[in-house]
PDB file of N, CA, C and O in Angstrom:
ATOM      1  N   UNK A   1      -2.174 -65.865 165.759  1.00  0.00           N
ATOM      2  CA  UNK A   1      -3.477 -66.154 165.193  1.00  0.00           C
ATOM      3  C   UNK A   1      -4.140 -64.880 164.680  1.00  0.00           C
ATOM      4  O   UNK A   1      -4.719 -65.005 163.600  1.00  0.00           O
ATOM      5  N   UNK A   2      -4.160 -63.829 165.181  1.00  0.00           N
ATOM      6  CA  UNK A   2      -4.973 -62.565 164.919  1.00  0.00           C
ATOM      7  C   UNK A   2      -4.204 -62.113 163.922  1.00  0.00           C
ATOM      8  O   UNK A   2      -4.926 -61.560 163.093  1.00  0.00           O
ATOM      9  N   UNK A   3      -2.607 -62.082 163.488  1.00  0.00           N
ATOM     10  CA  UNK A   3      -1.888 -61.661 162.531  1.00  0.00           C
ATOM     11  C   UNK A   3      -2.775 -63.221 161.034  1.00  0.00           C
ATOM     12  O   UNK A   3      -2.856 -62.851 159.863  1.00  0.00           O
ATOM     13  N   UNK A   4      -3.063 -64.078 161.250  1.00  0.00           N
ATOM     14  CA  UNK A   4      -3.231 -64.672 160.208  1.00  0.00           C
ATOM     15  C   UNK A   4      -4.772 -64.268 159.285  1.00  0.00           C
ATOM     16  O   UNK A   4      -5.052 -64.080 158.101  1.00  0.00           O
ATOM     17  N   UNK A   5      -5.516 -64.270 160.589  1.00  0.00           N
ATOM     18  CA  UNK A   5      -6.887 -63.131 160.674  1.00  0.00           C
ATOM     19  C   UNK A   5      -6.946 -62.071 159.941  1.00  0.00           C
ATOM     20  O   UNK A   5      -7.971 -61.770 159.331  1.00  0.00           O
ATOM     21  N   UNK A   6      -5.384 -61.065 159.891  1.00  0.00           N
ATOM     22  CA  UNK A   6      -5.594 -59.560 159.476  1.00  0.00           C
ATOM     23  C   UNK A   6      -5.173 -60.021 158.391  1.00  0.00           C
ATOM     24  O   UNK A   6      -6.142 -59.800 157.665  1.00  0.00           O
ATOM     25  N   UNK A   7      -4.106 -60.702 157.502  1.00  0.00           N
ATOM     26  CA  UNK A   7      -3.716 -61.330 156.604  1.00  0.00           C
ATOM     27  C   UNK A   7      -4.514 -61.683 155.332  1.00  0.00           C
ATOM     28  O   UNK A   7      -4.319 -61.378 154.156  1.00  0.00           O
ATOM     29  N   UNK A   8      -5.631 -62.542 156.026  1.00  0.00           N
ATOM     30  CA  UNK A   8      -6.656 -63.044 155.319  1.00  0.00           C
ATOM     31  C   UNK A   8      -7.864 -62.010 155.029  1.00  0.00           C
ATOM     32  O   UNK A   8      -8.291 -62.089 153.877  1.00  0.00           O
ATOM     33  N   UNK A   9      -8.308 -61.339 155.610  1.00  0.00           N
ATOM     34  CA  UNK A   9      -9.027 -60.590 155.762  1.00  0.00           C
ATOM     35  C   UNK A   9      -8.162 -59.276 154.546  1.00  0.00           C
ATOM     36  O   UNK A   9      -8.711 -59.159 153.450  1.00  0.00           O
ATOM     37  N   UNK A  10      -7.540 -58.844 154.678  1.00  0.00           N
ATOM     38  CA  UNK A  10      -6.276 -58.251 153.769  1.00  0.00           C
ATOM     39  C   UNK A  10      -6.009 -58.893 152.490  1.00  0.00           C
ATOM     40  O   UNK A  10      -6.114 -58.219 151.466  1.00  0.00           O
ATOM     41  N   UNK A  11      -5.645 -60.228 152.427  1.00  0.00           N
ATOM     42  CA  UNK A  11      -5.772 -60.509 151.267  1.00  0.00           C
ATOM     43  C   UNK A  11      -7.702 -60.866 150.327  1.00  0.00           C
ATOM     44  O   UNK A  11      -7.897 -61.105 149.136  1.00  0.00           O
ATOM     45  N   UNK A  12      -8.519 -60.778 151.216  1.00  0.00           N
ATOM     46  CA  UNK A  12      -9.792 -60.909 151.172  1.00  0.00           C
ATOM     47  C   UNK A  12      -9.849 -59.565 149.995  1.00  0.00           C
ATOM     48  O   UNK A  12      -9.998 -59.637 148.775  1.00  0.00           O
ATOM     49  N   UNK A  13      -9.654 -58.242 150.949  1.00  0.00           N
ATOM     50  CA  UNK A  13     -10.178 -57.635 150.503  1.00  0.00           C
ATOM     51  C   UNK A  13      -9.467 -56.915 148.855  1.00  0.00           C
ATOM     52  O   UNK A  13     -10.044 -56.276 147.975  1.00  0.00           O
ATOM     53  N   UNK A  14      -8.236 -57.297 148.954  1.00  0.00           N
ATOM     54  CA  UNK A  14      -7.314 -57.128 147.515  1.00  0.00           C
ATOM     55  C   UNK A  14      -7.878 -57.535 146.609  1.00  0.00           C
ATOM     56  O   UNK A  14      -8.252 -57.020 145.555  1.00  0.00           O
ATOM     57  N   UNK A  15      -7.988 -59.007 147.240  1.00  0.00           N
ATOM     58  CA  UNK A  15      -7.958 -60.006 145.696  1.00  0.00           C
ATOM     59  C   UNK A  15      -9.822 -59.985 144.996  1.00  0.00           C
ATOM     60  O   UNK A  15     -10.414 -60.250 143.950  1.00  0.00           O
ATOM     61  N   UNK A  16     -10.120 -59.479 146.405  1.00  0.00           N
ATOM     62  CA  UNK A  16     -11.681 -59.163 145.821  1.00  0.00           C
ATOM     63  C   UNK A  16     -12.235 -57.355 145.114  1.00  0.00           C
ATOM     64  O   UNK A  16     -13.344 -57.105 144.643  1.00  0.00           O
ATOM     65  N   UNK A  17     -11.553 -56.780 145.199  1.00  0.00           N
ATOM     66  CA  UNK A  17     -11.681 -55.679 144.196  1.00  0.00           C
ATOM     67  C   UNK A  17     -11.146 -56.201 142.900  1.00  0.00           C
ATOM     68  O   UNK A  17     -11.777 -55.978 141.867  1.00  0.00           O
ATOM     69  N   UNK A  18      -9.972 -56.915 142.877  1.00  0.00           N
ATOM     70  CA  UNK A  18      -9.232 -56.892 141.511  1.00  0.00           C
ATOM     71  C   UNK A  18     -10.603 -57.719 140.734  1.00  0.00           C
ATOM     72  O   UNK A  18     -11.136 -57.455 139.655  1.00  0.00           O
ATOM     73  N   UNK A  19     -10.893 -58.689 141.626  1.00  0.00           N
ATOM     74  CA  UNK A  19     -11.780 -60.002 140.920  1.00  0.00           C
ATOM     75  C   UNK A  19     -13.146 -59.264 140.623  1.00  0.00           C
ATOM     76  O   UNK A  19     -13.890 -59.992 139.967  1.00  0.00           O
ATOM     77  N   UNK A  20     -13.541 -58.368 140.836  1.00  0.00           N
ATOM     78  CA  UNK A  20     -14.661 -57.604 140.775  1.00  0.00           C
ATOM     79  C   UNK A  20     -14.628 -56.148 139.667  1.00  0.00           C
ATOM     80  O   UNK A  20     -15.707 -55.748 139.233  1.00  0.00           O
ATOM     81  N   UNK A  21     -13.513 -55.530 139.327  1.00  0.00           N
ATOM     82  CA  UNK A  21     -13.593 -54.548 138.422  1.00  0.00           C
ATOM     83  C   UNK A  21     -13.071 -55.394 137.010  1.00  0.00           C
ATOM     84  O   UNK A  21     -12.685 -56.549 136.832  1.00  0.00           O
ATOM     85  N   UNK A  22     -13.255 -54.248 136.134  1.00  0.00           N
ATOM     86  CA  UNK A  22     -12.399 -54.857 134.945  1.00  0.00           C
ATOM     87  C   UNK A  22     -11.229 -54.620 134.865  1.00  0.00           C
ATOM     88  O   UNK A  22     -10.398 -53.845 135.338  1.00  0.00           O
ATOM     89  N   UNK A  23     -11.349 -55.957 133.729  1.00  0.00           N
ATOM     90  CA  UNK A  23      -9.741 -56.486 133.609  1.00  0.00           C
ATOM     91  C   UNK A  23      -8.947 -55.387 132.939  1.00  0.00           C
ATOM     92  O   UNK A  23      -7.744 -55.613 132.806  1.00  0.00           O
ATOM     93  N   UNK A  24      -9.434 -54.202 132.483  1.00  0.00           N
ATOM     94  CA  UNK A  24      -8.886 -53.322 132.051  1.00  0.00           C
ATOM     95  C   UNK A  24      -8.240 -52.304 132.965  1.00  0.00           C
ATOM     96  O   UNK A  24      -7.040 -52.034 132.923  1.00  0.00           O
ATOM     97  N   UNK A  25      -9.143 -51.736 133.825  1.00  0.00           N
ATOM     98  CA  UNK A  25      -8.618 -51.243 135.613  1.00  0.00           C
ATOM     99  C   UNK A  25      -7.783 -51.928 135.997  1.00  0.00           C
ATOM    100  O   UNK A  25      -6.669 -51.417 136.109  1.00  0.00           O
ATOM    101  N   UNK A  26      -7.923 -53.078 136.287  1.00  0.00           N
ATOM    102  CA  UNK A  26      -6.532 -53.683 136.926  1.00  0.00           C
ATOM    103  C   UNK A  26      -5.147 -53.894 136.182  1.00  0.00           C
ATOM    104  O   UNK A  26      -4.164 -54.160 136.874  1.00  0.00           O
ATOM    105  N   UNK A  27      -5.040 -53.804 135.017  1.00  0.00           N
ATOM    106  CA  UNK A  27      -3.754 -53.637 133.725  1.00  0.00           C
ATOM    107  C   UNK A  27      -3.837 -52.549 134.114  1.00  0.00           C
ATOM    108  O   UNK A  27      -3.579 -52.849 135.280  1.00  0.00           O
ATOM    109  N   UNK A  28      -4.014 -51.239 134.164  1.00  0.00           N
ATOM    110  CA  UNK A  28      -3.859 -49.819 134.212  1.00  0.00           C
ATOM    111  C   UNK A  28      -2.904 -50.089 135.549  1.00  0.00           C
ATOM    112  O   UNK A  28      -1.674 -50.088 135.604  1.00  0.00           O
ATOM    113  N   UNK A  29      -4.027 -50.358 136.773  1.00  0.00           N
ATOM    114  CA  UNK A  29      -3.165 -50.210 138.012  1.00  0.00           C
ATOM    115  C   UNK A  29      -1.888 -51.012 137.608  1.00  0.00           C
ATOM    116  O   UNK A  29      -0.900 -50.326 137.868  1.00  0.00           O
ATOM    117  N   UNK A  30      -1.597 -52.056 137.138  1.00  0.00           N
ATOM    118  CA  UNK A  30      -1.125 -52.726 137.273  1.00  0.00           C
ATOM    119  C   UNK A  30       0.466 -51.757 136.684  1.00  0.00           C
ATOM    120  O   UNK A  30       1.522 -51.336 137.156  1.00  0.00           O
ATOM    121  N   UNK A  31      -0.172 -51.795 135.557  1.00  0.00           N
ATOM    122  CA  UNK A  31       1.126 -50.610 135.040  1.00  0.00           C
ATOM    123  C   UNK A  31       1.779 -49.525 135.452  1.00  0.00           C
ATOM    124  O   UNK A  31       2.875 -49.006 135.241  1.00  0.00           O
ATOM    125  N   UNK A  32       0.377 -49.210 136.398  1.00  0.00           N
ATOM    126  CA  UNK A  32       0.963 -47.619 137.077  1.00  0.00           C
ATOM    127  C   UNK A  32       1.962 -47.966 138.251  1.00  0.00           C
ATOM    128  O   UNK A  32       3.050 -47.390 138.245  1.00  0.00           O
ATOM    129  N   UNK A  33       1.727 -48.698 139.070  1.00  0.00           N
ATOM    130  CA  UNK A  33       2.901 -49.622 139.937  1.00  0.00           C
ATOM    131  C   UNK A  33       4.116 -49.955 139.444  1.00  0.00           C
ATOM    132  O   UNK A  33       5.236 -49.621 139.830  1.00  0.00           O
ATOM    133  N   UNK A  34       3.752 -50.692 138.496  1.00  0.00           N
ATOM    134  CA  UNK A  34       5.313 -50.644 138.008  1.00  0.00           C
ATOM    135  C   UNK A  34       6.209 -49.610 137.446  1.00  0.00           C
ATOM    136  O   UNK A  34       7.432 -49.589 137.585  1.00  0.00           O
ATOM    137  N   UNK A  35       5.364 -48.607 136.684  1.00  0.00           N
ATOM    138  CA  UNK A  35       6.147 -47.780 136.427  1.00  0.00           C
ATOM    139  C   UNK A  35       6.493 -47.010 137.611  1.00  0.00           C
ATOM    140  O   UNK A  35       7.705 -46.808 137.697  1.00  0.00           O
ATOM    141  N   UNK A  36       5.924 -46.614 138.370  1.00  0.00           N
ATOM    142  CA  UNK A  36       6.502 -45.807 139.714  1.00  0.00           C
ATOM    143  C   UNK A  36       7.809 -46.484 140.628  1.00  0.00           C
ATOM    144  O   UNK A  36       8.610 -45.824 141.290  1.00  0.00           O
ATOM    145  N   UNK A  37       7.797 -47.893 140.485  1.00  0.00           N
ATOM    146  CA  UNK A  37       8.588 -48.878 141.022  1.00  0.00           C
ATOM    147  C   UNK A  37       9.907 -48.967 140.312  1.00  0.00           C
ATOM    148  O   UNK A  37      10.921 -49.260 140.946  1.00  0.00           O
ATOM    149  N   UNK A  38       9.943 -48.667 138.688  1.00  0.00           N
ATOM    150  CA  UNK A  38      11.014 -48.591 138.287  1.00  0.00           C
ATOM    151  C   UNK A  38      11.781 -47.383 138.376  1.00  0.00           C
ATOM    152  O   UNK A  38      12.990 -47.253 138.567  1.00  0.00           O
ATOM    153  N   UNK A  39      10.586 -46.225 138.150  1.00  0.00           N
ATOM    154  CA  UNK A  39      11.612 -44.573 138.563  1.00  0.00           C
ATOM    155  C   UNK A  39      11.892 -44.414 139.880  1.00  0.00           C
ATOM    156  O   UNK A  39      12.586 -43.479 140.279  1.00  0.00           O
ATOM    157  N   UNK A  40      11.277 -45.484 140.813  1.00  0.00           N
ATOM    158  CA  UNK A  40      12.326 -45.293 141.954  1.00  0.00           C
ATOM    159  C   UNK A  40      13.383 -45.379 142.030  1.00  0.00           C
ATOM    160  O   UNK A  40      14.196 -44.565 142.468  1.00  0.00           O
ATOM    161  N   UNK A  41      13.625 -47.013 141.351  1.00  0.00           N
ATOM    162  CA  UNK A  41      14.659 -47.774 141.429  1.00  0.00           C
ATOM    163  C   UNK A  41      15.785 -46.983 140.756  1.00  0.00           C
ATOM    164  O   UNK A  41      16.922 -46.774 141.179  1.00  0.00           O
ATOM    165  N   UNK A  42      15.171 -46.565 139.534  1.00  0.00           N
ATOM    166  CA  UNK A  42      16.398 -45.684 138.737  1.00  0.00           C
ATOM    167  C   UNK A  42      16.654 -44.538 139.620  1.00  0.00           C
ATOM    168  O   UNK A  42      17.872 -44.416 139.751  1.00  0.00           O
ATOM    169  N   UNK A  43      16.148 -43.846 140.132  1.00  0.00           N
ATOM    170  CA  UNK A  43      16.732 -42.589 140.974  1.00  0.00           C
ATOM    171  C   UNK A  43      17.031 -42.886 142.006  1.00  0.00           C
ATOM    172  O   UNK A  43      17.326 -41.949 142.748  1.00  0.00           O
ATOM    173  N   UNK A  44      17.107 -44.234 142.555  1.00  0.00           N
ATOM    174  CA  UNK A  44      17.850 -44.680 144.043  1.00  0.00           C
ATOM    175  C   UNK A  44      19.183 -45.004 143.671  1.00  0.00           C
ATOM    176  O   UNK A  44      20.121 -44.630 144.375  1.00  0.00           O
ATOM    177  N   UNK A  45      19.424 -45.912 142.243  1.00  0.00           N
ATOM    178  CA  UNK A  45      20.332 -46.086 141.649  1.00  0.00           C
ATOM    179  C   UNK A  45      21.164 -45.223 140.827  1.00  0.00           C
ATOM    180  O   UNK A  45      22.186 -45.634 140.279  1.00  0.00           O
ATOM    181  N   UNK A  46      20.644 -43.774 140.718  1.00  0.00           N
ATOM    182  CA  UNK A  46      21.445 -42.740 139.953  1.00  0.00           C
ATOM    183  C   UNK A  46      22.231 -42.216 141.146  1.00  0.00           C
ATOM    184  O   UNK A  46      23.457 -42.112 141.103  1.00  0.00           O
ATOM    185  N   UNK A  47      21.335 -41.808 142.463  1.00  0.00           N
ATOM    186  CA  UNK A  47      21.706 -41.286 143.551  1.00  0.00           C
ATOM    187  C   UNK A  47      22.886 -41.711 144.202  1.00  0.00           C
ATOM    188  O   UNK A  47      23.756 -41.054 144.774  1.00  0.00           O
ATOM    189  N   UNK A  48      22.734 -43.205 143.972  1.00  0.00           N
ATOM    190  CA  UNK A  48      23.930 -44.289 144.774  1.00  0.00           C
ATOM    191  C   UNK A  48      25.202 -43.680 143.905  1.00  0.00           C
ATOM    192  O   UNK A  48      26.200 -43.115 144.353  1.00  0.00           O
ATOM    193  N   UNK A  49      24.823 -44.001 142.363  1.00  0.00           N
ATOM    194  CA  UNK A  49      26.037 -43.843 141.769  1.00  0.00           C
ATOM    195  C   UNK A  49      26.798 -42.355 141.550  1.00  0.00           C
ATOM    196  O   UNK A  49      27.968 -42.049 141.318  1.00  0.00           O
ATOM    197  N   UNK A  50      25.651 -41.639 141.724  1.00  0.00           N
ATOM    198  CA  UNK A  50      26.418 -40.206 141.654  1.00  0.00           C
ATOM    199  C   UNK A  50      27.287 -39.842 142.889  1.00  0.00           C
ATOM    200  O   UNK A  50      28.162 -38.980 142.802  1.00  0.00           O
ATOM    201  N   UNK A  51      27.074 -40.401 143.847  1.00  0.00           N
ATOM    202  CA  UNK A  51      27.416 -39.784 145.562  1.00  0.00           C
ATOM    203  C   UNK A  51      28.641 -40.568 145.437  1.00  0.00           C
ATOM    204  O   UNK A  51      29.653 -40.040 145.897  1.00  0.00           O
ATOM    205  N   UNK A  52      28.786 -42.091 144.736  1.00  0.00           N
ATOM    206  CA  UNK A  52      30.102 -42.993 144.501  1.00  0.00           C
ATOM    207  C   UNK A  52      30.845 -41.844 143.941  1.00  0.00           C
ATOM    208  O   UNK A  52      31.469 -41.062 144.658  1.00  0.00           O
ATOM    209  N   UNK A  53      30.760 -41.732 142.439  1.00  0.00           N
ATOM    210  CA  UNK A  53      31.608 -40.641 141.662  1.00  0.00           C
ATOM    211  C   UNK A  53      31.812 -39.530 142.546  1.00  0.00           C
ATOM    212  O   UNK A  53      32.997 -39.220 142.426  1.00  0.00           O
ATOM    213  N   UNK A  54      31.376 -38.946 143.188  1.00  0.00           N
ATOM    214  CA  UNK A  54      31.415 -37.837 144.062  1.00  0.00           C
ATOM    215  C   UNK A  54      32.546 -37.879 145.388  1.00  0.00           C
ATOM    216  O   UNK A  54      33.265 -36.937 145.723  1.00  0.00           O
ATOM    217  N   UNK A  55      32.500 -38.948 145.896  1.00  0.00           N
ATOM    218  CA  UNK A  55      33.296 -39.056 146.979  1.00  0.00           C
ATOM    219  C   UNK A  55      34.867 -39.228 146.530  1.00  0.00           C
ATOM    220  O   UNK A  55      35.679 -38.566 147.177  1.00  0.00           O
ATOM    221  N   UNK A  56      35.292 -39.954 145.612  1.00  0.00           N
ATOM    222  CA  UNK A  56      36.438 -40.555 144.932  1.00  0.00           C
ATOM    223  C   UNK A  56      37.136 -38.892 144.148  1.00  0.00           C
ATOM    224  O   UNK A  56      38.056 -38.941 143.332  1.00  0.00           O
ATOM    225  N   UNK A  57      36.688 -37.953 144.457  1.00  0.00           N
ATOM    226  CA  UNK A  57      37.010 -37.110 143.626  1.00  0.00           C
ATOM    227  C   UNK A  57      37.248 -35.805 144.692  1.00  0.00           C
ATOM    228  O   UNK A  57      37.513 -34.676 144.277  1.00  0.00           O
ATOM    229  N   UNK A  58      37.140 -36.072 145.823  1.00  0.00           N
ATOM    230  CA  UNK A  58      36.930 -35.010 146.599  1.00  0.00           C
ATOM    231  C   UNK A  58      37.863 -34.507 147.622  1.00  0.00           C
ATOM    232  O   UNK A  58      37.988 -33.422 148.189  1.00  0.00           O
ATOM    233  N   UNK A  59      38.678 -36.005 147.698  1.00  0.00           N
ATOM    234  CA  UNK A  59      39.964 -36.132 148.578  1.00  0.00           C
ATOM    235  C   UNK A  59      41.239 -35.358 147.922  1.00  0.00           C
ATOM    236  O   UNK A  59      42.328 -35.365 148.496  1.00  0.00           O
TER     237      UNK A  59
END
């Protein structure tokens, strides 16, 4: 029950900044997330693949 409490209260307070600034602030954030989310992904995924190539070559 207290986890549904912090939840709500949590999603309370998200969805009520977004609903309260402009719609222009929230496209910005919105973009800046994703772009940080994709250069992760690409440098988790360069990392994976470089350490692959790396091992196969070492024996």
């Amino acid at each position: 029950m207290l986890f549904l409490v912090a939840a709500l209260m949590l999603m309370g307070i998200l969805l009520g900044t977004a609903a309260h600034v402009p719609a222009t602030v929230t496209l910005v954030g919105t973009a800046a997330i994703a772009v940080w989310l994709m250069v992760f992904a690409v440098r988790e995924w360069a990392g994976r693949h470089h350490r692959a190539g790396r091992q196969g070559g070492s024996s």
